[in-house]
C-alpha positions in Angstrom: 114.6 177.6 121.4 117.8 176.9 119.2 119.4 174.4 122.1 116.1 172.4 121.9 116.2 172.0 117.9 119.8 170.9 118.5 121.3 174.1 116.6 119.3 173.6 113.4 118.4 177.2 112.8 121.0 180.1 111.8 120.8 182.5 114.7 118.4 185.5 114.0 119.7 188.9 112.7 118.7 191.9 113.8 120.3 195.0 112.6 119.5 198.5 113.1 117.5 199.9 110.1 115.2 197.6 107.7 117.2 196.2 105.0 115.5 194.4 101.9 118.3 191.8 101.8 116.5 187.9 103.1 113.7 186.4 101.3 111.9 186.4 104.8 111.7 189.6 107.7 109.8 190.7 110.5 109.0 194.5 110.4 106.8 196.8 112.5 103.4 197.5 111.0 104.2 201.2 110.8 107.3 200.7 108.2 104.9 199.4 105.8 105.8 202.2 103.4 109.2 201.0 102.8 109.0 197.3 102.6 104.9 197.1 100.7 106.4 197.3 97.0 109.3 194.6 97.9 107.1 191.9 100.6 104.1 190.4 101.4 102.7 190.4 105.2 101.9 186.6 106.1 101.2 187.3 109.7 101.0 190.1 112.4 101.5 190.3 115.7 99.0 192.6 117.4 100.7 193.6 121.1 103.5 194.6 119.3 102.7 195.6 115.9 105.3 193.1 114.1 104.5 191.9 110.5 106.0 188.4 109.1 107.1 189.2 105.6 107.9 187.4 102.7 109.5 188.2 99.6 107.0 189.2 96.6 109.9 188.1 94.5 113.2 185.5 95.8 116.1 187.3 95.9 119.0 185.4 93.4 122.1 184.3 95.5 125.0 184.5 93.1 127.8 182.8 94.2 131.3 184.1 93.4 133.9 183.0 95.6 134.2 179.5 97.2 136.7 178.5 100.1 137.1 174.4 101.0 138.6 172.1 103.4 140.1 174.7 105.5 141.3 173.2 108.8 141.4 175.3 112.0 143.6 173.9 114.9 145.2 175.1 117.9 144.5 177.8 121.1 145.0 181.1 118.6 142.0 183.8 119.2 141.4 184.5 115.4 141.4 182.5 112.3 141.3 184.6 109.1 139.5 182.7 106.2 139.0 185.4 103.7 140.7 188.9 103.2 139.9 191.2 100.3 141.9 194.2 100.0 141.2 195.4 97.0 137.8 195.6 96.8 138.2 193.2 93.6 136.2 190.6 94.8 132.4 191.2 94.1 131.6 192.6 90.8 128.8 195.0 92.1 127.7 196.9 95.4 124.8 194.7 96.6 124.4 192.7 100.2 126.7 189.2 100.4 125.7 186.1 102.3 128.5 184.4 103.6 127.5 181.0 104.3 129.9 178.4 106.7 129.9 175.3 106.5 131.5 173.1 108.8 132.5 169.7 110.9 134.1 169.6 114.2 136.9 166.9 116.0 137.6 168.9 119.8 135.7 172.0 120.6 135.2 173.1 124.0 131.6 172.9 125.4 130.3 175.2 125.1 132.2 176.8 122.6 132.4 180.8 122.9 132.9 181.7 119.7 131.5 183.8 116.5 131.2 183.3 113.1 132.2 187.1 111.7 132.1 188.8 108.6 133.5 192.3 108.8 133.6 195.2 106.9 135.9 198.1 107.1 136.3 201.4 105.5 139.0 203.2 103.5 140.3 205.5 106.8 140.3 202.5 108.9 136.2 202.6 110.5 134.5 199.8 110.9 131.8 199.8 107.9 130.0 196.9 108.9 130.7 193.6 111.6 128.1 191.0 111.5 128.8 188.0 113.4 126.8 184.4 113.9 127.7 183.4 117.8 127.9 179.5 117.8 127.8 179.6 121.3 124.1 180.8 121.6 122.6 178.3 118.9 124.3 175.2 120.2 125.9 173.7 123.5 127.8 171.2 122.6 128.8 170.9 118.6 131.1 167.2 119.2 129.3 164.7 116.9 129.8 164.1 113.3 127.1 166.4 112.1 128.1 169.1 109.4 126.3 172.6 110.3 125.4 175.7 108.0 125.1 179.6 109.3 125.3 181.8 107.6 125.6 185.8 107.5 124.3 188.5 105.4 126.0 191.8 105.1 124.2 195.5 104.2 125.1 197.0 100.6 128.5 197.3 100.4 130.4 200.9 100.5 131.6 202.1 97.6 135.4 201.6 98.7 136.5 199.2 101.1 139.9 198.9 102.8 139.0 195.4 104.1 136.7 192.6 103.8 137.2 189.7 106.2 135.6 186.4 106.9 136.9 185.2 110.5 136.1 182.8 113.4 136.8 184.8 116.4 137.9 181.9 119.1 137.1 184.4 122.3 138.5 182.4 124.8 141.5 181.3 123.2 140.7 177.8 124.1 142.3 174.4 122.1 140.1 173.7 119.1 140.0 171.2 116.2 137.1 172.5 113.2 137.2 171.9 109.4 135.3 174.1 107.4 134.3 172.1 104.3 133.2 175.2 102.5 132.8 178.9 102.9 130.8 180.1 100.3 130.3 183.9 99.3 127.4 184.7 96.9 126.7 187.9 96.2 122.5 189.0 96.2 120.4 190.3 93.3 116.5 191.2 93.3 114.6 194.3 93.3 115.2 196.6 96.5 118.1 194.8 97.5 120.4 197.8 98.5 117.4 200.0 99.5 117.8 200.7 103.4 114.4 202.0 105.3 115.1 204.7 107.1 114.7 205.3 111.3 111.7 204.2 112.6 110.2 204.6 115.8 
């Protein structure tokens, strides 16, 4: 859907548990209980039991760290943009949306690589990796259009031995991409850190 839109649309996320962190979310009908006193049901899906939700009230995006004109070139299979080591960054807990903005000069088509935000703990465990994959939103990103994607992490642990903002190259393969900014904003509103639990 994303190829024909001509990679418009930031690719979906879908992580494990129910987190009250985007303005919009698809639930099931049956998780009602968590997500009723934080989002309105727009539509429903009956087969499956989906809801379309909305936020009752928008969640703030708060922006608090900016990077620009940073110029990735060359065959390496990771470029580091961001690395926080001591946890200084973000003055509370709550989820961050990372959002990428960028403009291209040689990229291979397609281009097999991700967008990542990852998150690790004090011993060394991975806390959280969320990642945007260019390569399944758009073929072919040689034109001089400018693209946004952006990534939302969970609440954030109460220590962290790492945070890192990355694009993973997978391939290795020559590339030429300017990102014009990375901006990280941290996220405010009511629920924001409360995860639903399991649901089956």
């Amino acid at each position: 859907m994303n190829y024909r839109s001509d990679g418009a649309l930031n690719a979906m996320d879908a992580p494990e548990l129910l987190h009250m962190n985007a303005d919009f979310l698809i639930a099931k009908a049956g998780e009602k209980p968590f997500y009723d006193q934080y989002y309105t049901e727009l539509d429903s899906e009956p087969d499956w039991n989906f809801r379309l939700l909305k936020r009752r009230e928008r969640i703030q995006n708060i922006l608090e760290l900016e990077i620009k004109d940073n110029q990735l070139k060359g065959n390496s299979e990771f470029y580091e943009m961001m690395n926080d080591t001591n946890n200084h960054a973000f003055p509370t807990k709550n989820p961050i949306r990372v959002d990428f903005k960028f403009k291209t000069k040689t990229l291979p088509v397609p281009f097999a690589a991700w967008l990542v935000v990852q998150i690790d703990n004090m011993d060394g465990s991975k806390f959280c990796f969320k990642r945007s994959s260019l390569n399944w939103i758009k073929k072919d990103y040689n034109n001089d259009k400018e693209y946004t994607y952006s990534v939302i992490t969970p609440p954030l642990p109460k220590q962290y031995k790492c945070f890192k903002v990355f694009l993973w190259n997978i391939k290795q393969e020559e590339i030429d991409i300017t990102f014009t900014s990375v901006k990280l904003y941290q996220l405010y509103g009511k629920g924001i850190n409360y995860i639903a639990p399991i649901y089956f």
